[in-house]
Z-matrix of the N, CA and C atoms (Angstrom, degrees):
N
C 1 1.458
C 2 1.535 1 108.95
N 3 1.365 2 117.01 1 123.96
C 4 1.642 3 112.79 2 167.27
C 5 1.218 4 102.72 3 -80.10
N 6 1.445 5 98.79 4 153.76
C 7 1.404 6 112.48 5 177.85
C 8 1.601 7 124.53 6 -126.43
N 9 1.661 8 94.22 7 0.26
C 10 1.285 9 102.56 8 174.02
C 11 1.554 10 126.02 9 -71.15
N 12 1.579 11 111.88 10 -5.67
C 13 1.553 12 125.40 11 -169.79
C 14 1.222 13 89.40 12 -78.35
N 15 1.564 14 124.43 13 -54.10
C 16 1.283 15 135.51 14 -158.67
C 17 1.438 16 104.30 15 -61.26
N 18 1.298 17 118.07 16 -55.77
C 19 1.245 18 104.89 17 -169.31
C 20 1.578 19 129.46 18 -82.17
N 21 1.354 20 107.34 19 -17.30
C 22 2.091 21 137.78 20 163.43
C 23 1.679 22 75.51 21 -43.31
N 24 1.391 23 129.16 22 -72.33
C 25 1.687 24 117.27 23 -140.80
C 26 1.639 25 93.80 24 -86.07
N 27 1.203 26 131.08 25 -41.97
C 28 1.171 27 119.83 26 -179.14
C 29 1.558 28 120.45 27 -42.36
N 30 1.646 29 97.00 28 -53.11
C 31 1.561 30 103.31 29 160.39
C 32 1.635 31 127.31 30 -45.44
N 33 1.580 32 122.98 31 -58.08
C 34 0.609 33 125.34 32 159.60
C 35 1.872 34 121.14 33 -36.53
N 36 0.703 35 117.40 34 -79.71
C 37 1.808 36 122.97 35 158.54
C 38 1.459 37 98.91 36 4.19
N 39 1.922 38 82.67 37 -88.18
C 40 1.960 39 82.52 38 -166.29
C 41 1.403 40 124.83 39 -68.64
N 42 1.378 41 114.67 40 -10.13
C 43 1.391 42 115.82 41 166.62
C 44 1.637 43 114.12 42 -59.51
N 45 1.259 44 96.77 43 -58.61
C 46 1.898 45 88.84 44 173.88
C 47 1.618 46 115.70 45 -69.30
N 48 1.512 47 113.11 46 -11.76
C 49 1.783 48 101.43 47 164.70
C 50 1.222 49 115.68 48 -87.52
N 51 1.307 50 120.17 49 -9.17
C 52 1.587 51 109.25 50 172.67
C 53 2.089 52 97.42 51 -85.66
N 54 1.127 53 93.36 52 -43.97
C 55 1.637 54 71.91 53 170.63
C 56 1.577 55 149.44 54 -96.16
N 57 1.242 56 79.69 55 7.53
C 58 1.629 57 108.91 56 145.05
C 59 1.617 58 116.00 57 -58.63
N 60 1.127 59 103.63 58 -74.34
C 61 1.752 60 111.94 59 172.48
C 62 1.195 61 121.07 60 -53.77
N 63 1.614 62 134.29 61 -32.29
C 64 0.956 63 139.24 62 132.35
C 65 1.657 64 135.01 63 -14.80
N 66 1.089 65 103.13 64 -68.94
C 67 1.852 66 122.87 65 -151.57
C 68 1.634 67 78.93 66 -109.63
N 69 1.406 68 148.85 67 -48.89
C 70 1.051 69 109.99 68 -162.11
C 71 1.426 70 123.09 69 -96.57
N 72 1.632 71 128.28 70 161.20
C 73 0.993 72 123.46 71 -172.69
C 74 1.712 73 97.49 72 -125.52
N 75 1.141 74 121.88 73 22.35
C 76 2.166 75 125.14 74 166.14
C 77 1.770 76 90.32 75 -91.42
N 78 1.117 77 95.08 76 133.67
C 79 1.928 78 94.70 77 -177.61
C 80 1.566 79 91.14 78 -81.13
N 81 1.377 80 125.36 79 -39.07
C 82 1.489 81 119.65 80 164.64
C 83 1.615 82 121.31 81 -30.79
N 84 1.271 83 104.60 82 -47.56
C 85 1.349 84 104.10 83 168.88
C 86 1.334 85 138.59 84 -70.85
N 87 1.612 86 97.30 85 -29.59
C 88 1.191 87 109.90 86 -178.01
C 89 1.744 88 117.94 87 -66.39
N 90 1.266 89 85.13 88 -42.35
C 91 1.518 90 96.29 89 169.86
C 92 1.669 91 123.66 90 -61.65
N 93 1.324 92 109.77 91 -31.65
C 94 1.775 93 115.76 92 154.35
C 95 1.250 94 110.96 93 -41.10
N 96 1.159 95 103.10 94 -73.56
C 97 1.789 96 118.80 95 179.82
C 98 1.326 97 112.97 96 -34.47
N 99 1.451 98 125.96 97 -57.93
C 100 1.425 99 126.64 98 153.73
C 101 1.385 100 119.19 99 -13.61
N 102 1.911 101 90.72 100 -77.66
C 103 2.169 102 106.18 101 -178.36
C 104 1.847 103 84.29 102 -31.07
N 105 1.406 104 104.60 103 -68.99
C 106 1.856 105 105.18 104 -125.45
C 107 2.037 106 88.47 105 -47.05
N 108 1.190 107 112.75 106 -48.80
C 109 1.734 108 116.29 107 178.48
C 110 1.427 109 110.09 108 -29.37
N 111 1.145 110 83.93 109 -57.65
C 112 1.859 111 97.75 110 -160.74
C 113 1.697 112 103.52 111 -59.68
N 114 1.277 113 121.29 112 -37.34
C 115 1.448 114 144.00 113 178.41
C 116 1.482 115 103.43 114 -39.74
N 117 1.332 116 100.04 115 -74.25
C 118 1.440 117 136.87 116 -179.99
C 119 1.716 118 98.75 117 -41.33
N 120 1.331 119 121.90 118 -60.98
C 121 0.907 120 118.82 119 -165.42
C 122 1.812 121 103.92 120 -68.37
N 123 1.200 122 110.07 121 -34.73
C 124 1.757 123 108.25 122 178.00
C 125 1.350 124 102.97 123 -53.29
N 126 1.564 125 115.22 124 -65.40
C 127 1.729 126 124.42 125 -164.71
C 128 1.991 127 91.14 126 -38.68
N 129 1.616 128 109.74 127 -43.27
C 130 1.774 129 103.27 128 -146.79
C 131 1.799 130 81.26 129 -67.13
N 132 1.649 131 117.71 130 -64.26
C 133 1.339 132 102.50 131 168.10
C 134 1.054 133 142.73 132 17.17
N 135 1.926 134 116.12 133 -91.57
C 136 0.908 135 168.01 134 -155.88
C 137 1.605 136 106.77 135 -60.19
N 138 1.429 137 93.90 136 -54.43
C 139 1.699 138 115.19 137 -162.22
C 140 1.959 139 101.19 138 -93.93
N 141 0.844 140 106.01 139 1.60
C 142 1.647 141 106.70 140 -167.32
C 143 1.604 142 97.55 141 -120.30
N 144 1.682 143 113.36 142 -23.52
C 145 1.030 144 98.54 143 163.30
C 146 1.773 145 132.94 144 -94.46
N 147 1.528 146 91.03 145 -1.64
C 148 1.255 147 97.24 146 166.90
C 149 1.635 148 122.61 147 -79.13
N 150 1.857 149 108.29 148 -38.14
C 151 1.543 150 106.61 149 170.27
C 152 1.567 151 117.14 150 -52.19
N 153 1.127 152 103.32 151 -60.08
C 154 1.453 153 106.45 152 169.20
C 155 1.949 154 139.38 153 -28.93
N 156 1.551 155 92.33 154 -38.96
C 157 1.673 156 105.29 155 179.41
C 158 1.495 157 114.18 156 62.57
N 159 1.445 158 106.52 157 39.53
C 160 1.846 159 92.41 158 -166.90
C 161 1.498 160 87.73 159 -85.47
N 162 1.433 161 119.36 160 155.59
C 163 1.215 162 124.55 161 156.66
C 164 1.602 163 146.15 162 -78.86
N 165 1.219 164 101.96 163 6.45
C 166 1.591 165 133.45 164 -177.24
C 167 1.592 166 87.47 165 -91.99
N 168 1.198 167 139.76 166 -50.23
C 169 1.284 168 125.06 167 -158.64
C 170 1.454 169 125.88 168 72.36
N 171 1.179 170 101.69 169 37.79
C 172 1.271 171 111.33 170 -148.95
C 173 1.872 172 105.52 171 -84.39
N 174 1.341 173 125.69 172 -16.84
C 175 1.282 174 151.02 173 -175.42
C 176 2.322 175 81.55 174 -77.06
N 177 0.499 176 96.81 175 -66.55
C 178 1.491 177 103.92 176 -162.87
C 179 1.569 178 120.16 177 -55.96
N 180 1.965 179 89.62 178 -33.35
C 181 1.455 180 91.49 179 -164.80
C 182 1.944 181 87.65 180 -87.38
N 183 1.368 182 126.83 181 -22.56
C 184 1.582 183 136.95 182 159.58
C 185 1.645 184 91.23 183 -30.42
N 186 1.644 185 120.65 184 -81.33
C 187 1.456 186 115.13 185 -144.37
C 188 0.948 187 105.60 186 -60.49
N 189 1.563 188 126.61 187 -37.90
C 190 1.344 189 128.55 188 -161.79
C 191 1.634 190 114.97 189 -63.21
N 192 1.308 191 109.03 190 -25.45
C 193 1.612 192 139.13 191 175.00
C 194 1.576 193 108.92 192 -60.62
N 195 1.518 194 106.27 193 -59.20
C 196 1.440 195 129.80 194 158.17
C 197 2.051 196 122.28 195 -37.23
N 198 1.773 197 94.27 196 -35.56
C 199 1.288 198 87.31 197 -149.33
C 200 1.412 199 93.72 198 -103.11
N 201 1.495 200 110.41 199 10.46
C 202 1.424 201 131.11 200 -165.58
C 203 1.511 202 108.49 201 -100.93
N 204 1.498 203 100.31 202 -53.42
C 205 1.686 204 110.23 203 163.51
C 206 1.355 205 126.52 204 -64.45
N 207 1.516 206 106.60 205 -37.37
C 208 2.111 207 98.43 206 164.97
C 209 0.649 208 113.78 207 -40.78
N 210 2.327 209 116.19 208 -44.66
C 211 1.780 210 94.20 209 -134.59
C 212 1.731 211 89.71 210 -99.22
N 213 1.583 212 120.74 211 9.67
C 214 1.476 213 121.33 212 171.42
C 215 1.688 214 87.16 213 -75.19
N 216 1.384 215 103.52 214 -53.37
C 217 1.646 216 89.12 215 -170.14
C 218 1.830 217 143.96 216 -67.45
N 219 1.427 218 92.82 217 -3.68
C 220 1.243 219 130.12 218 172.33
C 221 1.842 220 113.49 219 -71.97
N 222 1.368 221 93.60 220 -53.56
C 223 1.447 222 102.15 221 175.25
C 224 1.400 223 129.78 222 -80.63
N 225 1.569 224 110.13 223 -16.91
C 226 1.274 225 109.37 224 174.37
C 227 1.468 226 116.84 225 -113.48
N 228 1.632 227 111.37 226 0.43
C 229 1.290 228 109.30 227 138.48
C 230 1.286 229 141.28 228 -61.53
N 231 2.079 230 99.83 229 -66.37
C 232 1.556 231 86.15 230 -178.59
C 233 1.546 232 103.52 231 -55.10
N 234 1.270 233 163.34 232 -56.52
C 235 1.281 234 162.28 233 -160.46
C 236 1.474 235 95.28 234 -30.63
N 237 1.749 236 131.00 235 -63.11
C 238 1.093 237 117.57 236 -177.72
C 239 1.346 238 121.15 237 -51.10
N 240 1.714 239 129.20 238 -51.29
C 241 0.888 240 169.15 239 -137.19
C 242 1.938 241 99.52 240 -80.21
N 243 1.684 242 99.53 241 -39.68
C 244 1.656 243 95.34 242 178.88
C 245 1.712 244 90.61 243 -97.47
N 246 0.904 245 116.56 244 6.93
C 247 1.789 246 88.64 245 -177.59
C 248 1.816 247 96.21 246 -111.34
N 249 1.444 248 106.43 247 -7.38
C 250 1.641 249 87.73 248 167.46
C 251 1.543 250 106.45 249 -92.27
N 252 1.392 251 121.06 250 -24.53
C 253 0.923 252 102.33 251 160.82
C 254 1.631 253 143.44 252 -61.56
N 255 1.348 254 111.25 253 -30.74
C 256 1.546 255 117.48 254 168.67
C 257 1.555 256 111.79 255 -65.29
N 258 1.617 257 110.36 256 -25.28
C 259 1.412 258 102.48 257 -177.02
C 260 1.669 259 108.56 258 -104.48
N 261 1.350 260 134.45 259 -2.93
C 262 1.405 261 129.63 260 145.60
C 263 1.515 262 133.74 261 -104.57
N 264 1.313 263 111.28 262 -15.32
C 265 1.568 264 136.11 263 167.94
C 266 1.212 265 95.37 264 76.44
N 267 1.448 266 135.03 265 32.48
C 268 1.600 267 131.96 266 159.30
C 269 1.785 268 93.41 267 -152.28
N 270 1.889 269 94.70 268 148.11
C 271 1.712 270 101.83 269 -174.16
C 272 1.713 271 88.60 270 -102.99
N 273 1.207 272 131.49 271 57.59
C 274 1.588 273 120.18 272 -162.95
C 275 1.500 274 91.63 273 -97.27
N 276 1.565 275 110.26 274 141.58
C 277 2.031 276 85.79 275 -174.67
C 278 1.812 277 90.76 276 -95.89
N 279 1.155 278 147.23 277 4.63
C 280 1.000 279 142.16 278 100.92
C 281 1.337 280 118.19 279 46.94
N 282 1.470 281 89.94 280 -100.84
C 283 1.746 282 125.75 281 -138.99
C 284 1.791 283 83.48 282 -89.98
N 285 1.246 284 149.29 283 0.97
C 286 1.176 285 132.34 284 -133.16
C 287 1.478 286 83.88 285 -141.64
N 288 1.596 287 116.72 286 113.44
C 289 1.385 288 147.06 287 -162.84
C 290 1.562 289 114.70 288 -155.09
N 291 1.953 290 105.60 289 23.48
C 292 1.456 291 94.10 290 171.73
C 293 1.383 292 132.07 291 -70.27
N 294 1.491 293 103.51 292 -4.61
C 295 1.617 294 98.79 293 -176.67
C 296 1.016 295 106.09 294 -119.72
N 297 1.712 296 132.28 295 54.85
C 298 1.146 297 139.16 296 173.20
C 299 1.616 298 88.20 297 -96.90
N 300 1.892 299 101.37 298 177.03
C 301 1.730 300 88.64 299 171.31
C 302 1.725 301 89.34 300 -115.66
């Protein structure tokens, strides 16, 4: 199995989630940018536990761990994400200075 495909796109991935997080200012997005990382990091996972051949599976039973904590982090983001929006009427991460004093 090559594994160099796997990891070219993984890269690819987190390259556009770091500049995702970068360049965007929709916290909606930002939080994409997150997924695409986190993604990236399963595929690198994924593919290293396949070169390897361990029989624990242990690369897999990692992402699944991974893919468990996004989607907590997914949900208790956007959750933040609509209530600043109802309370400033823009998600700009920007504009968002509630915990200044």
């Amino acid at each position: 199995m090559i594994v160099n495909q796997f990891l070219v796109l993984a890269a690819l991935l987190f390259a556009l989630g770091v500049y995702g997080l970068l360049v965007r200012r929709n916290a909606v997005m930002v939080l994409l940018a997150v997924e695409l990382m986190l993604n990236a990091v399963n595929i690198n996972l994924v593919a290293f536990e396949a070169v390897l051949r361990s029989s624990e599976a242990i690369g897999q039973v990692f992402a699944i761990f991974v893919i468990t904590v996004a989607a907590a982090e997914v949900g208790i983001g956007l959750a933040i994400v609509l209530m600043i929006f109802r309370n400033r009427a823009s998600a700009n991460v920007d504009e968002l200075n509630l915990m200044k004093w």
